[in-house]
C-alpha positions as CSV (number, residue, x, y, z in Angstrom):
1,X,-86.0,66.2,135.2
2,X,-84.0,64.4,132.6
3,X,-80.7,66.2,133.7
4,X,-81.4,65.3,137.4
5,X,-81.8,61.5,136.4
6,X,-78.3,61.2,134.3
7,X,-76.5,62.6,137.1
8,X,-78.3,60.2,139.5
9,X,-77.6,57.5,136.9
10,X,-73.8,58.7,136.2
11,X,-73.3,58.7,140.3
12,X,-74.5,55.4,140.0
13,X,-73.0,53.8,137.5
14,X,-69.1,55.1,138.9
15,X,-70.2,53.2,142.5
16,X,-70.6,50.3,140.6
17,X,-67.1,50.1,139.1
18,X,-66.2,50.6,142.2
19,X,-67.9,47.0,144.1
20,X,-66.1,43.8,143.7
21,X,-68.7,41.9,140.9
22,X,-68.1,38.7,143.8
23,X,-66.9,38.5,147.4
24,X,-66.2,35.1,148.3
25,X,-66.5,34.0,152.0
26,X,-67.6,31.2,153.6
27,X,-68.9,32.3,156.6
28,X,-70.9,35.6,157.5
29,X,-68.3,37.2,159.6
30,X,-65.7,36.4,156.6
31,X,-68.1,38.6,154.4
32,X,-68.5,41.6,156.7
33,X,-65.0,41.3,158.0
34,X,-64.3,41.7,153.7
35,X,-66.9,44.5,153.3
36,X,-65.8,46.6,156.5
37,X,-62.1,46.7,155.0
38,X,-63.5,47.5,151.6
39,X,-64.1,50.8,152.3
40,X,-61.1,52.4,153.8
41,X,-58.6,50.3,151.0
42,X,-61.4,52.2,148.8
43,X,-60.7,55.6,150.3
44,X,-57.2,54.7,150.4
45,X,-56.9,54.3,146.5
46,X,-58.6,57.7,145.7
47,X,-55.7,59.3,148.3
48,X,-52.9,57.6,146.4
């Protein structure tokens, strides 16, 4: 049980670094237009 919850927490933890601490928009579209293109420069940085 112990083993199971460090990985959990490890997995975790690595997401974490990988979320901006702020996102700074002033409307709602702003932030989801800034979340939706988080993702694939995300993917983009493991590739390169």
């Amino acid at each position: 049980m112990s083993q199971a919850r460090h990985a959990i927490e490890t997995s975790g933890s690595l997401l974490e670094r990988l979320l901006p601490k702020h996102i700074h928009s002033v409307t709602a579209a702003g932030f989801e237009l800034k979340t939706a293109f988080f993702i694939p420069a995300c993917s983009l940085n493991f590739l390169f």
